[in-house]
N, C-alpha and C positions, 0 to 999 in steps of 0.2 A: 504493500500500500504506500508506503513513506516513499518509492520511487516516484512515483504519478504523482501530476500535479496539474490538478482541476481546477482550471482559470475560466471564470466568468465574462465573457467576450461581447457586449451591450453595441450593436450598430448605432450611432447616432447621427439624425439630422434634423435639421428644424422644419427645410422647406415643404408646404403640404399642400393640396389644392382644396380640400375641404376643413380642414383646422391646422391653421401655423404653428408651429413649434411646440408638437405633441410632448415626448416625453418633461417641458420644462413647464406643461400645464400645472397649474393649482389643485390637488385635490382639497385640500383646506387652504380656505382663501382667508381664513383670519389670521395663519401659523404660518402659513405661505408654504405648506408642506406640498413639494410636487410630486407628482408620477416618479421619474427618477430618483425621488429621495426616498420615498416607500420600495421600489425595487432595489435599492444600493443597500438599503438599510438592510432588509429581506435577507439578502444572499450575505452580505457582512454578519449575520447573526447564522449561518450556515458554516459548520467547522469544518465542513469537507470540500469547502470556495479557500483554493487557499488565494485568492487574487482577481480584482474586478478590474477591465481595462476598457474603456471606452474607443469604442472604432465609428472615430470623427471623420463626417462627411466633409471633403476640401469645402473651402468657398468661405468669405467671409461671412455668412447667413449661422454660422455652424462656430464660431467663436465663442459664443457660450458657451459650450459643453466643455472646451479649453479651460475657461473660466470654474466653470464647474468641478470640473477631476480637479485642479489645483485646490481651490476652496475645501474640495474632499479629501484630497489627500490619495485619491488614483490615479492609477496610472491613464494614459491614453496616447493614441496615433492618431495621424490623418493620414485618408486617403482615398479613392477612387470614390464619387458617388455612387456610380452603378453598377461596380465591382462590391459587391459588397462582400460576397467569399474571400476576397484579399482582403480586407481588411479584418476579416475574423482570423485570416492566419497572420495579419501584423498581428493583432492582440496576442495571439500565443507567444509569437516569436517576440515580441516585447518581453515577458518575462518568465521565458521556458517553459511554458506551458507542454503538457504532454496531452492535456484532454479538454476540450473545450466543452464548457456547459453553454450552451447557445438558448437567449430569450430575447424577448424582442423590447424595445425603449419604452413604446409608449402601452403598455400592457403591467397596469400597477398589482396583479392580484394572482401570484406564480400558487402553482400546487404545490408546494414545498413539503407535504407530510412524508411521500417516500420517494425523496431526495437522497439519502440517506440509505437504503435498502438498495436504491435501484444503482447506485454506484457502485456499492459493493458488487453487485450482480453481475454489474457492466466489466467486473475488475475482472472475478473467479471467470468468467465466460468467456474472457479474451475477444471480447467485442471491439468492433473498429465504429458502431454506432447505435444509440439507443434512443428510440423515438418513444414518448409520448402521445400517442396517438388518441382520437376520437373525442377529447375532452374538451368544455367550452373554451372556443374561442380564445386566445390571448391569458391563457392558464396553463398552456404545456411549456414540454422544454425538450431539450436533445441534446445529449452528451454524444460528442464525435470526436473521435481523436485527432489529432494535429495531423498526422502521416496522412489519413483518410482526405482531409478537408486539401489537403495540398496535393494529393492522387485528382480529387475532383477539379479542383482549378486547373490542373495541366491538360485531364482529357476531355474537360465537359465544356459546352460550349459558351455564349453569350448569359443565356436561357440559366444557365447552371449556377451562374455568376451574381446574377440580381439577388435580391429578397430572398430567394427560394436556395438558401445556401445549402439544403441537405438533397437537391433533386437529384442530382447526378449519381448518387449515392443510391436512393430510392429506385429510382429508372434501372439501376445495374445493380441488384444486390446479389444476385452471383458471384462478383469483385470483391466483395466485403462481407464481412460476419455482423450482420446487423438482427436486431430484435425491437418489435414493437410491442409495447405494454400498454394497458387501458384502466383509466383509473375504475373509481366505483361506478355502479352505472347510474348513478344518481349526476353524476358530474359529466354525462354523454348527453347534451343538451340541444340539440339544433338549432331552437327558439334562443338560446342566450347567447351575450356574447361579453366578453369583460377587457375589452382593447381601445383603445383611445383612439379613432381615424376620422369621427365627423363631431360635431358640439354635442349630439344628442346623446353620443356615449358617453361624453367629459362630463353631462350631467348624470349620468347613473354611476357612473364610477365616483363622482364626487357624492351623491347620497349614499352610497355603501360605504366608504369610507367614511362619513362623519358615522352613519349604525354605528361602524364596527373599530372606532377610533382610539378606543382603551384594548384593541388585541393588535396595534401596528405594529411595527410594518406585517407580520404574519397574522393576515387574515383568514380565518378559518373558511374555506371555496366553499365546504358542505351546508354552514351555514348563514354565506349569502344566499345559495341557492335557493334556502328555504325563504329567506326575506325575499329578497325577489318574486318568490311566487306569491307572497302573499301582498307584493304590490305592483298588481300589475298595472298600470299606471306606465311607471319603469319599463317593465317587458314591453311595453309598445310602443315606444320609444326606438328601442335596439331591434325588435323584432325585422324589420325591414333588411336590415343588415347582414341580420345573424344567420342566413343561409347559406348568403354566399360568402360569408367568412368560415365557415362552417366548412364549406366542400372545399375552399382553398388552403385550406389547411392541411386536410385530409386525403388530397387528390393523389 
């Protein structure tokens, strides 16, 4: 275990066509607590994160997040906007990462309960990648190794490069020793979605967060989901969304 070393690799950029500078949204606007600071905080409270690096999209729009890791005290690179697979293998190779745990900026509410099991798993199993699969919306995650994510950048194409940093991987798992896990089926939701991309979810993310504000940053998922249902108000809000974040997740 003490060989490996499971570095938290956070793509960041601000520029957005439907809400600007997602991840440095407000979820509490009186404390000024953002997205970002709920997720940094999350995996900082995670003994098996041994290192968070922020992978800064070039461009002056993207200096905050500069601003930020310094303020925090992480690390971070810049580099390619739409290469976004390179920039999750600077985050490794910034500070020797052997495993990246891959989640996304503006997604303030990770499943972190078997964070912790599913490493180990990923360890004993000699996995090259571990998907999180079928769970709402902007609550998974994926541990990939470094060698893997750098296999992918060299054969995969454009397509492989963007957002979708685990495709190439997926597309070819012959190549690789991969395994997907699914959480409880309470948390396989279609209807939800917990990711920050247009104002209507920055409002439900910011209502579940004030609920659930004395269990920060680790938010218990099983029991938004139950708030949630029991305001749907909220759910209809996201609902429009949540399908097709749903299948693009999932594809």
């Amino acid at each position: 275990m003490s060989s490996r070393k499971l570095v938290a690799a956070i793509a960041c950029r601000n520029n957005g066509s439907r809400l600007y500078g997602k991840p440095l949204q407000n979820l509490d606007v009186i404390k000024q607590i953002t997205i970002l600071d709920n997720i940094t905080a999350c995996l900082k409270s995670l003994q098996i994160v041994d290192e968070i690096v922020l992978g800064i999209s070039m461009g002056s729009d993207n200096l905050a997040f500069e601003e930020y890791a310094k303020k925090n005290d992480i690390a971070y690179i810049f580099g390619d906007e739409k290469d976004v697979l390179s920039r999750l293998i600077s985050c490794g190779e910034k500070v020797g990462a052997t495993d990246i745990l891959r989640i996304t900026s503006e997604s303030p509410f990770l499943y972190f309960d078997e964070v912790y099991k599913l490493w180990e798993h990923y360890i004993d199993a000699q996995l090259d990648a571990l998907f999180m699969d079928e769970i709402i919306d902007g609550c998974g995650f994926e541990i990939i190794s470094l060698i893997a994510l750098k296999k992918s950048h060299e054969k995969g194409e454009d397509r492989h490069r963007s957002e979708l940093c685990s495709l190439y991987i997926r597309e070819n798992k012959d190549d690789f020793n991969i395994e997907k896990v699914y959480p409880p089926k309470e948390l396989i939701r279609k209807d939800l979605r917990l990711t920050v991309d247009n104002p209507e979810d920055l409002v439900v993310c910011r209502a579940v967060y004030q609920h659930f504000k004395d269990f920060a940053p680790k938010i218990p998922l099983l029991e938004v989901v139950q708030y949630l249902d029991l305001h749907p108000n909220l759910k209809e809000l996201i609902f429009p969304f949540a399908e097709a974040g749903y299948a693009t997740m999932n594809k």
